[in-house]
C-alpha positions as CSV (number, residue, x, y, z in Angstrom):
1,X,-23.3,-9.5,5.8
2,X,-22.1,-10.7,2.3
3,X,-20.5,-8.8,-0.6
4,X,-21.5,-9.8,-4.2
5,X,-19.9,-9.3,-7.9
6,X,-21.9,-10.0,-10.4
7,X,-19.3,-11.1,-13.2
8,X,-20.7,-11.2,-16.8
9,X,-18.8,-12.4,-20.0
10,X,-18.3,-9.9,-22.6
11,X,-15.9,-10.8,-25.2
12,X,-13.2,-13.4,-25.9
13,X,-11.9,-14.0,-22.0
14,X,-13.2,-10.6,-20.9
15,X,-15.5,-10.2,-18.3
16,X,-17.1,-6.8,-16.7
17,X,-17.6,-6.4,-13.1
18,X,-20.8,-4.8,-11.4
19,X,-19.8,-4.0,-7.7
20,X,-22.3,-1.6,-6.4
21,X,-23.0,0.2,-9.6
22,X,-19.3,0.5,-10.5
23,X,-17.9,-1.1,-13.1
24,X,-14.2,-3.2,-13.8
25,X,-13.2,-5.0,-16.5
26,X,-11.1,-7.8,-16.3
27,X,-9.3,-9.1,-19.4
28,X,-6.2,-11.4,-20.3
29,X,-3.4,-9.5,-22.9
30,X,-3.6,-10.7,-26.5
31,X,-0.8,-13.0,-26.3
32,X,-2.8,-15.1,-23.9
33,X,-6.1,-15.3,-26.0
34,X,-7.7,-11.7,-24.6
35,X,-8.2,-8.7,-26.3
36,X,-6.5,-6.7,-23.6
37,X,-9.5,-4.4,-22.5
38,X,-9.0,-3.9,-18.9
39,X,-7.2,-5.5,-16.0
40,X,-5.6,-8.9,-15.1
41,X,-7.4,-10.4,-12.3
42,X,-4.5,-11.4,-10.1
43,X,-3.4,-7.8,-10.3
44,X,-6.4,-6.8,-8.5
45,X,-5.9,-8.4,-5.8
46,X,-2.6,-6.1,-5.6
47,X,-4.7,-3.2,-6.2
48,X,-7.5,-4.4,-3.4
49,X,-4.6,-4.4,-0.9
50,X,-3.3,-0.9,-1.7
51,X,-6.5,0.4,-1.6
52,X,-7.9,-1.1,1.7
53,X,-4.4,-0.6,3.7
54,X,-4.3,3.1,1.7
55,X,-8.0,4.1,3.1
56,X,-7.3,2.8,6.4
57,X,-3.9,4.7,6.8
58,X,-5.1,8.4,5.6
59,X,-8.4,8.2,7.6
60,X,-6.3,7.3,10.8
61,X,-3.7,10.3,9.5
62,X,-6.3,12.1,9.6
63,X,-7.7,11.7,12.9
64,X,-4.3,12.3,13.6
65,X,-4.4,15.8,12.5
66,X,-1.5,14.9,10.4
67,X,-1.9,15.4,6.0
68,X,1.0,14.6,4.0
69,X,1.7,16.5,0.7
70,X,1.1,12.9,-0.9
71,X,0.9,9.6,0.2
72,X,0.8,6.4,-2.2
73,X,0.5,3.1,-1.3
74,X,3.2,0.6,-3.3
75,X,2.6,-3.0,-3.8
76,X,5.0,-5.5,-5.1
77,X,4.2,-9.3,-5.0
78,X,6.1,-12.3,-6.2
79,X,4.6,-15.0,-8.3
80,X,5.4,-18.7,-9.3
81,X,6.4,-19.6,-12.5
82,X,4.5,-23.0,-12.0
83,X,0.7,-23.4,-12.3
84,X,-1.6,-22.1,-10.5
85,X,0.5,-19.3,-10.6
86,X,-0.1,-17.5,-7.5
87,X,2.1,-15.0,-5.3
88,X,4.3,-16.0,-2.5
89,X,5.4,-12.6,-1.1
90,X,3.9,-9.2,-0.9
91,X,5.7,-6.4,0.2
92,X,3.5,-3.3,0.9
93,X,5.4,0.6,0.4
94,X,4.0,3.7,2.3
95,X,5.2,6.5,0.7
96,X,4.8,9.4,1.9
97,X,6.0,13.0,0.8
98,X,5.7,16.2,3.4
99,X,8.1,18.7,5.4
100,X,8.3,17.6,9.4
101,X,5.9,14.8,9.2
102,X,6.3,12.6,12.5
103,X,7.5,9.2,11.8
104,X,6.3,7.7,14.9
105,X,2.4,8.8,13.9
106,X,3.2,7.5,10.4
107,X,4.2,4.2,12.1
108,X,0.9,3.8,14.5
109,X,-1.0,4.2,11.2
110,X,0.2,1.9,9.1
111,X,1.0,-0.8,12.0
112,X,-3.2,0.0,12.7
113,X,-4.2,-0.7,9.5
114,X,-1.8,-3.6,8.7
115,X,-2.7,-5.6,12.5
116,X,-6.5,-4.4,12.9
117,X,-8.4,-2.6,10.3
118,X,-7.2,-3.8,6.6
119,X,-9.1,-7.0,6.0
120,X,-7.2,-7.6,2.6
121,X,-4.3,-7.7,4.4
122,X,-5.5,-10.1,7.3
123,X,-6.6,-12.8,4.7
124,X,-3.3,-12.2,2.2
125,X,-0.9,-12.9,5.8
126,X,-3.1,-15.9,6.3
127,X,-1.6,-16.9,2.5
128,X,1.8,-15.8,2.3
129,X,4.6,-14.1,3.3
130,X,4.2,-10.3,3.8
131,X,6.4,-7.1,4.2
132,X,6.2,-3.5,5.1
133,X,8.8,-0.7,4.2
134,X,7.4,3.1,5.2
135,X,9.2,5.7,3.0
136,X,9.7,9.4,3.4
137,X,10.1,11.8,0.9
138,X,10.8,15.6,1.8
């Protein structure tokens, strides 16, 4: 199996993304030479963690019989100051809103998702140094 982006050049340092009919554009901020149309490609990969870990977790919830209120997935990641800037650290918040909502099946799902599911997060351990905090909000 193999996943392609096809990435074309559009303006400045802009570039739109085809993936499977949908589109993203990636852009750097003015101050950097960029006209600031869409996001910054590092970021994404912040975004394609949240996303893959997010999916994995409310499908498993799910099967779980268990639906919070709301559930958003958190990601903050520190980066060098030196180039190529890249992160060093990720650390990945569950938050999760409901009345009652059992921890311990909050737990199984994330620690699923995080140790067998979430490729994103396999490769990003691989890199650097990762962290998990679950949050509850009643």
């Amino acid at each position: 199996m193999k996943h392609v982006v096809d990435m074309s050049w559009t303006d400045k340092v802009a570039f739109e993304a085809d993936m499977d009919g949908h589109k993203i554009v990636v852009d750097a901020d003015k101050e950097s030479g960029g006209s600031d149309l869409g996001y910054r490609p590092k970021r994404l990969m912040l975004s394609a963690l949240a996303g893959c870990t997010g999916i994995d977790v409310i499908m498993i919830l799910k099967k779980m019989k268990v639906e919070p209120e709301a559930f958003n997935v958190i990601v903050e990641a520190d980066v060098t100051d030196e180039h190529p800037k890249h992160y060093t650290k990720m650390k990945v918040v569950y938050q999760f809103k409901g009345k009652d909502l059992p921890v311990e099946k909050l737990e199984k799902a994330v620690k699923l998702s995080e140790e067998k599911y979430c490729g994103v997060t396999a490769v990003y351990k691989k890199a650097m140094e990762m962290e998990t905090e679950i949050r509850i909000i009643e």
